[in-house]
C-alpha positions in Angstrom: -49.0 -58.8 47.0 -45.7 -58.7 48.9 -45.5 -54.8 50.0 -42.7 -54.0 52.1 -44.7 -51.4 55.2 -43.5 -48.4 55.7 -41.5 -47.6 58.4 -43.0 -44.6 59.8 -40.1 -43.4 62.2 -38.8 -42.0 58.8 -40.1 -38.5 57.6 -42.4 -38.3 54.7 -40.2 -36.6 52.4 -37.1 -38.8 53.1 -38.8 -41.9 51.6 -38.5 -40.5 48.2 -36.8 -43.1 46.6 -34.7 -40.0 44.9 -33.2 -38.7 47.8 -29.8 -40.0 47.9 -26.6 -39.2 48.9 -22.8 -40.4 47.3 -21.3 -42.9 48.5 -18.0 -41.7 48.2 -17.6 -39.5 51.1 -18.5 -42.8 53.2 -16.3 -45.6 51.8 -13.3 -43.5 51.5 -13.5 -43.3 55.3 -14.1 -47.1 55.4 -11.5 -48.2 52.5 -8.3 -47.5 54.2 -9.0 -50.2 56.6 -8.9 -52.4 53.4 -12.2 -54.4 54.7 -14.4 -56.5 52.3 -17.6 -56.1 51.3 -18.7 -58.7 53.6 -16.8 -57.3 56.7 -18.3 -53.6 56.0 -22.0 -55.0 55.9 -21.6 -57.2 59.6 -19.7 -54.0 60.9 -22.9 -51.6 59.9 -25.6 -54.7 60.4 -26.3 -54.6 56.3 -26.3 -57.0 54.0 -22.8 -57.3 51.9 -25.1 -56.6 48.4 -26.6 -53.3 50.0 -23.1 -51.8 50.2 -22.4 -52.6 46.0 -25.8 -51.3 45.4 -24.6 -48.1 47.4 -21.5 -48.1 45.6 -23.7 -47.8 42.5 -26.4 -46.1 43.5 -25.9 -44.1 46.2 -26.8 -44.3 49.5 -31.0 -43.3 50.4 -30.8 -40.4 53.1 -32.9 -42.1 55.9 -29.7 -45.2 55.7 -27.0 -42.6 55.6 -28.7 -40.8 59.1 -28.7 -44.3 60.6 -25.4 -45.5 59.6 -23.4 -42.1 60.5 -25.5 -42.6 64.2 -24.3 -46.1 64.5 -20.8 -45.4 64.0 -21.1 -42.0 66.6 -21.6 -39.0 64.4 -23.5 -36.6 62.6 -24.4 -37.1 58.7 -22.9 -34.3 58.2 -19.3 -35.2 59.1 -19.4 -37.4 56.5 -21.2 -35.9 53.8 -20.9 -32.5 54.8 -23.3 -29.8 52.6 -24.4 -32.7 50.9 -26.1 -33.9 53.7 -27.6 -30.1 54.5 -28.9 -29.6 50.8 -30.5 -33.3 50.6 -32.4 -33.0 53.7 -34.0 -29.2 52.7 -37.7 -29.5 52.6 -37.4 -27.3 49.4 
């Protein structure tokens, strides 16, 4: 049986498979620079089909905290309350 482990730097309750942001607020701060697919995944180390499979399903919290870091700033900036109301315990 191929599980993949848990990575336990991430918090319990962010590994919800649920908990996911749109990815909206993200690419329409990456689109202007008219990039490809391919070109967006080496800029933010991820594979090319992670960033359609974000454009369909959204992007899983714990990925959108590590890709706002890489590129220098807060969830938040990005996704604003979004990011506040998808990170509540509650």
């Amino acid at each position: 049986m191929n599980k993949k482990p848990i990575d336990k730097t991430i918090p319990k309750f962010w590994r919800h498979k649920n908990r996911r942001l749109s990815a909206e607020p993200l690419f329409s701060l990456i689109d202007g620079l008219e990039l490809t697919n391919t070109q967006i995944g080496e800029a933010l180390n991820i594979h090319r089909t992670t960033i359609n499979k974000w454009r369909e399903k959204g992007i899983p919290i714990y990925q959108a905290d590590k890709v706002a870091c890489w590129i220098g700033v807060h969830p938040s900036y990005i996704w604003g309350n979004q990011w506040w109301s998808s990170t509540s315990i509650n």
